[in-house]
N, C-alpha and C positions, 0 to 999 in steps of 0.2 A: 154452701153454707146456709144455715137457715136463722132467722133471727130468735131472741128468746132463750141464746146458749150463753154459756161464759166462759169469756175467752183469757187467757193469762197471754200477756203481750211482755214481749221482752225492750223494754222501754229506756232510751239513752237520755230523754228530754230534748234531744234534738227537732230538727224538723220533719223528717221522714217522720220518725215513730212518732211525732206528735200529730201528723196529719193522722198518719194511721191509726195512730186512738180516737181521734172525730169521729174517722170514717166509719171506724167500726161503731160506734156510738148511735151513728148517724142513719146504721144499718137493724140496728135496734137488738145490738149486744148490750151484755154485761160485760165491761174488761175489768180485769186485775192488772196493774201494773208491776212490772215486774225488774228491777237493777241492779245488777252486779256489784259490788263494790269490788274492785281490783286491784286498787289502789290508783284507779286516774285521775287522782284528784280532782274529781267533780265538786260542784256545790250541790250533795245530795238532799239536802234541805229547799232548795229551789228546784229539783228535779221531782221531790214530791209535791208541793205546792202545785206546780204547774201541770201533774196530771190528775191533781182531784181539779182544779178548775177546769180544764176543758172534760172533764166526769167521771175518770176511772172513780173505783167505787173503793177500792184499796190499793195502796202503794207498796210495795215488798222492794227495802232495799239491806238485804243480808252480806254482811261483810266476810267475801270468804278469802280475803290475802293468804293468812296463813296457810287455808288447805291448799290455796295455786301453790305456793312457793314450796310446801311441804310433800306434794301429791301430784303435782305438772314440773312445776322448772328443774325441781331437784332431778326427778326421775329422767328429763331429756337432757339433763349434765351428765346424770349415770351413762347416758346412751349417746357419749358424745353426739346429739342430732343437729343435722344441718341439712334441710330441704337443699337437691341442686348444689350441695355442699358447699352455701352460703347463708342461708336464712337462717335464724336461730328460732323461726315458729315461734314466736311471742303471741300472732293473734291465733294461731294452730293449734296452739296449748290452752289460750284462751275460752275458746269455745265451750266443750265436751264439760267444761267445770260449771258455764254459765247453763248451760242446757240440762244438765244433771239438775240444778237447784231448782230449775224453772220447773223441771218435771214433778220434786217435789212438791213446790210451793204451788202446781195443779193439783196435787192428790189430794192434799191438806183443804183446797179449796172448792174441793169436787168438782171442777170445770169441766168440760168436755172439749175444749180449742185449748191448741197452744200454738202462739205465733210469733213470728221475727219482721225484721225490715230487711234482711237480707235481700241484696239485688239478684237476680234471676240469672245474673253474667257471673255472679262470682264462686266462691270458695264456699263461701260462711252457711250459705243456704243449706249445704249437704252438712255443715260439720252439727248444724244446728238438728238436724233432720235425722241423721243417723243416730244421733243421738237421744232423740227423741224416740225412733221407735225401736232401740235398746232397751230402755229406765222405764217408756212411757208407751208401748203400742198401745194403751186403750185409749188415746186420746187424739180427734182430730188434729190436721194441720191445717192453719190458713199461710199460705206467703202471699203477700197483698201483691206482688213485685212478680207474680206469675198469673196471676187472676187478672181475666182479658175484662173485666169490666174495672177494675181499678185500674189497668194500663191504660181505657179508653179514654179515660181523665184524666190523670198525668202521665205525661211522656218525659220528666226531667224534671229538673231543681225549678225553674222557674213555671211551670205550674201547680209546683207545693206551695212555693213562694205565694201565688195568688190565690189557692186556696186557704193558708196562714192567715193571710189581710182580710179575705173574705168575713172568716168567722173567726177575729181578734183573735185566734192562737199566738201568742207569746214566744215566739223564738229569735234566738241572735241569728240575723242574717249579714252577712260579710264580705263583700266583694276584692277586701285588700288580701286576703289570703286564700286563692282560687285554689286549693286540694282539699282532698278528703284525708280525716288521721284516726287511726284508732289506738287509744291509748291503754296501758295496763301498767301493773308493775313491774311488768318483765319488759317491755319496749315501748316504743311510737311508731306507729305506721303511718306512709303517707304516700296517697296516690291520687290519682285522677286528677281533672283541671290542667293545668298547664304540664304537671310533671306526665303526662298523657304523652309527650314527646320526647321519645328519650336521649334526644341527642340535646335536652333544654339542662343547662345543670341548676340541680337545687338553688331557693333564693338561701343565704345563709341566716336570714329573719327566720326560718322555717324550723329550724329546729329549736326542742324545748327539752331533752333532757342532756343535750353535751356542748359543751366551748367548743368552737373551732381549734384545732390542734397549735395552729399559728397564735392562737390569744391564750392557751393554757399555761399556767404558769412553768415558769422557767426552773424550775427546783424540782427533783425528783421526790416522789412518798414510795418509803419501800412499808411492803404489808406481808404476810405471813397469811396463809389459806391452809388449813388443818381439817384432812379429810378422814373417814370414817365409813368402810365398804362404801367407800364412790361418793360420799354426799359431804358438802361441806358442814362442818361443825360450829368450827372457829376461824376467827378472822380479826387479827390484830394490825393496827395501825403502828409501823413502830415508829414512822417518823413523828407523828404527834400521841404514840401514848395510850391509843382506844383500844379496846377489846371486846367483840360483840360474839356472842354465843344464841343468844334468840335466833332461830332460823330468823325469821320475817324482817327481826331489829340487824342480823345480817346483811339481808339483800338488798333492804331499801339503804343503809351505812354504805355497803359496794355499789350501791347504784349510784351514789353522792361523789365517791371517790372517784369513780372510773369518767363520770361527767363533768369534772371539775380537771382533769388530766386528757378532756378530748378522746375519750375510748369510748367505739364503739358505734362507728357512722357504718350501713353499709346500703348502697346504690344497686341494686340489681335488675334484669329483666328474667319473671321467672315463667313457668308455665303452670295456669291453673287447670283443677282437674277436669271444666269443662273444655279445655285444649285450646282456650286464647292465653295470648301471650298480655304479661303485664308488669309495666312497670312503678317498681316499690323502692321506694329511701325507707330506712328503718335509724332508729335508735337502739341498740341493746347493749346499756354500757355495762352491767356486772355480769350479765351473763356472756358476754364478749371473755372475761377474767376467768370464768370459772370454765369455761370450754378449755382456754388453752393452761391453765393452771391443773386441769385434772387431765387430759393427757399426758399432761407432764407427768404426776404423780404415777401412773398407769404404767407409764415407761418405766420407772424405779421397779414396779412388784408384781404387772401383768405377764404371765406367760407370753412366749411367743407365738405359740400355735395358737392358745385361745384367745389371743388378741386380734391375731389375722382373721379369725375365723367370725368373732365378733364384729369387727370391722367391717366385713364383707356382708352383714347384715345392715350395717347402719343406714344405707340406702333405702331400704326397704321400710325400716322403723321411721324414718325421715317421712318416709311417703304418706305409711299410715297416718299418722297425724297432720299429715298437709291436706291428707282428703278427708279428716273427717272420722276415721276409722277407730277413734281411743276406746271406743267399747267392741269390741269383736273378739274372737278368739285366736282370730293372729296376732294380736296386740299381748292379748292373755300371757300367749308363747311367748313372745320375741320379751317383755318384760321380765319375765321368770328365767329368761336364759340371761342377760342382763343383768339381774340382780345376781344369780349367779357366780357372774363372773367380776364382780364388785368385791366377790366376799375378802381379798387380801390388798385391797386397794384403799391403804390408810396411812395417812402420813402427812408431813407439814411439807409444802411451796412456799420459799421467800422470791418473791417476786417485784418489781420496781415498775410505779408509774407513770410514762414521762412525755409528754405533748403527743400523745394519740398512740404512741407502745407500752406493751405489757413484755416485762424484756424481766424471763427466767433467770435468777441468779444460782438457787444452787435448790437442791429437797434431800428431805428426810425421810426415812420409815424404817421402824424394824422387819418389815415384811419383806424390806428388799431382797432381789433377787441380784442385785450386783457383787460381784466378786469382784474386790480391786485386787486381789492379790494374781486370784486366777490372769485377768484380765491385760496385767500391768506388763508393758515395754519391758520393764527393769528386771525381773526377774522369771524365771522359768512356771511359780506358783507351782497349782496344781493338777496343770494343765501341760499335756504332753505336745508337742508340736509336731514329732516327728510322725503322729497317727494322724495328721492331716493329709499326708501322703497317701493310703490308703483309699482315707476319704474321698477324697477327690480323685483318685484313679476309677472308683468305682462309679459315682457322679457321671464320669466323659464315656464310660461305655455310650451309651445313647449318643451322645455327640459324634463320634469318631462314628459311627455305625449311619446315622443320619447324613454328614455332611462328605463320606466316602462312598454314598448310593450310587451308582450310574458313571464312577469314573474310572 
C-alpha cells in the first residue's frame, strides 16, 4: 500500500473497522466509509457521526433491504439452499450485495483501495474479495487482518481495545456478552468467545430475534404463504387479520411472526472454506417458514424427475454461496436452471405457528400435479393397476441377474 490513495472501507462502527479507519488515516489515506444498511437495526446515524470524527472524509450508508430480500433471500428460497444442509446463508447472502454496492460507491468515488475487517481465519474475507474482483478488478485490496504489519500490532480484541483508549475512538466495549454476532434482515449470527466450545450450550440472554420455544405463547397463528414461480408474493395472517404483499413489508411481518412463535434457532458445527471447523448459533425465523413452506408447495406441482435432479444440485448451489462465489458463471448456470424449474411452482401454503413448529396443514395450486382421483384407495381412477405387473417384472431383470451371479 502506498499512502496518498483512497480507500472505501467497509465500515460497521464497531471496533475492528473503527481501529482500522485510524489506522488507515494514520498511514496517510483518504477513507470513504462505507455501511450496509440490511436491516440490522443499527443506529446509522451514530455509525456516521463516529466515522467523520475519528476522519473518514465521507460516510455512505445506502439502504439496500429490498434489493437483499428481492435479489439474495428470495432467490435461495427459489433454491431451497442450506450450506451442510443446515445453514440457511443469511451472512452468505449477505456479502456479494454488500460488496457489489461498495464496488460501486468505489467507482463513483474514484478510489483506488477497497477494504473489509474480515479476519484472515474466516469466510467473509473471500466472499468480500471475489466479489470484488468480479464488479471491481480495477481496484486494489487491503485486508488489514492479512497485512503482517497490522497483525504486528494487534494480535486480538484486547489490543484494539488499547489502541481505542489510546486515541479516544468511541466504541461499546462489553465483557457481559463474550461472542461475536452478525446481524441482517434475514438472521443473527453468533460465534466466537465462549460459544468457541461447542459442547458450552448458548446463554439464552443471547438471542435477539426469537422467544425461547418454552416462553412462546401458547395459542397457535395460522398464516397463509402464496407463491409465484417459487417466490413468495403474499402472506396473510388469518388468525389476526393482516395481509402483506410488499416483498420487504413481507419479510420483516414473517420475521415478527416466526420470532414471536420460537421459529427458527439453529446450533451447528460447520466447515469453513478455509478448512477450520466452526462453531455458529444462528436466528433465521422467516426464512426458517419459507424454506419448509415452499417445499411444500413444490411437492404439489414440481415434476418428479426435475425435482430429483434439481435437488441433486442444491449442494453445490449451497457451497457457491458459502464460499463466496455469487458472481461466477456457475452461479450464472445453476440460477438459470432454478429459475427454470420454478416456472409452475405457484400456489397458496396454510400453515400454523406454534412454540418453535411450522406444522403444514393443507396447499393449493392450479398447477398441481396431483390426481386424487388417479391416486385414491377408493376407486380404480385412471390408473390401471394391473400394468404395474409388467412394470415391475421388467424393473427385477437386473436384480434376479445380480443377486443369482455365482450360485
Amino acid at each position: 500500500m502506498q499512502p496518498s490513495k483512497k480507500v472505501i472501507l467497509a465500515y460497521s462502527g464497531g471496533l475492528d473497522t473503527s481501529v482500522i479507519l485510524h489506522w488507515l488515516i494514520q498511514k496517510g489515506y483518504e477513507v470513504v466509509t462505507y455501511t450496509a444498511n440490511l436491516g440490522q437495526g443499527d443506529d446509522y446515524e451514530l455509525i456516521k457521526s463516529r466515522a467523520t470524527s475519528i476522519g473518514a472524509t465521507q460516510s455512505y450508508i445506502p439502504d439496500l433491504r429490498k434489493e437483499f430480500v428481492e435479489n439474495f433471500i428470495f432467490e435461495s428460497v427459489k433454491a431451497n439452499a442450506l450450506y451442510e444442509g443446515r445453514y440457511l446463508l443469511g451472512t452468505s447472502l449477505a456479502r456479494p450485495l454488500t460488496a457489489k454496492a461498495q464496488v460501486e460507491i468505489g467507482k463513483q468515488e474514484k478510489a483506488q483501495l477497497l477494504s473489509h475487517g474480515a479476519t484472515g481465519k474466516g469466510n467473509d474475507q473471500a466472499r468480500f474479495e471475489f466479489t470484488f474482483s468480479a464488479l471491481g478488478p480495477e481496484f486494489g485490496i487491503y485486508s488489514p487482518w492479512r497485512d503482517p504489519e497490522f497483525l504486528e500490532e494487534f494480535q486480538g480484541r484486547s489490543d484494539l481495545i488499547e489502541y481505542a483508549d489510546k486515541y479516544n475512538i468511541e466504541v461499546e466495549q462489553t465483557k457481559s456478552r463474550p461472542w461475536s454476532s452478525d446481524a441482517n434482515l434475514m438472521h443473527i449470527s453468533y460465534e466466537a468467545g465462549e460459544l468457541e466450545d461447542p459442547n458450552r450450550k448458548p446463554r439464552e440472554d443471547m438471542f435477539n430475534l426469537t422467544t425461547s420455544p418454552q416462553n412462546a405463547p401458547d395459542k397457535e397463528t395460522e398464516i397463509e404463504i402464496e407463491y409465484l414461480d417459487g417466490i413468495p408474493i403474499k402472506l396473510t395472517n388469518i388468525t389476526e387479520n393482516v395481509v402483506k404483499t410488499d416483498s420487504l413489508e413481507l419479510f420483516i411481518y414473517l420475521n415478527q411472526l416466526a420470532g414471536i412463535n420460537g421459529i427458527g434457532r439453529e446450533d451447528i458445527v460447520e466447515n469453513r472454506l478455509v478448512g477450520l471447523k466452526s462453531r455458529g448459533v444462528y436466528e433465521t425465523p422467516a426464512a426458517t417458514i419459507l424454506q419448509k413452506t415452499h417445499r411444500d408447495i413444490e411437492g404439489l406441482t414440481m415434476d418428479r424427475e426435475a425435482m430429483h435432479l434439481r435437488d441433486s444440485l442444491i449442494p453445490r448451489y449451497s457451497e457457491l454461496v458459502y464460499y463466496g462465489f455469487w458472481y461466477s458463471p456457475e452461479m450464472e448456470l445453476l440460477q438459470s436452471l432454478f429459475t427454470e424449474s420454478q416456472k409452475n411452482v405457484s400456489g397458496i401454503v396454510n400453515t400454523t405457528l406454534y412454540k418453535g413448529n411450522v406444522i403444514i396443514n393443507s396447499r393449493y395450486s392450479e398447477n398441481s400435479l396431483y390426481n386424487e382421483q388417479m391416486v385414491s384407495m377408493d376407486s380404480h381412477g385412471g390408473f390401471d393397476s394391473t400394468d404395474s405387473t409388467g412394470f415391475i417384472h421388467i424393473n427385477s431383470h437386473r436384480l434376479r441377474a445380480y443377486f443369482s451371479r455365482g450360485k
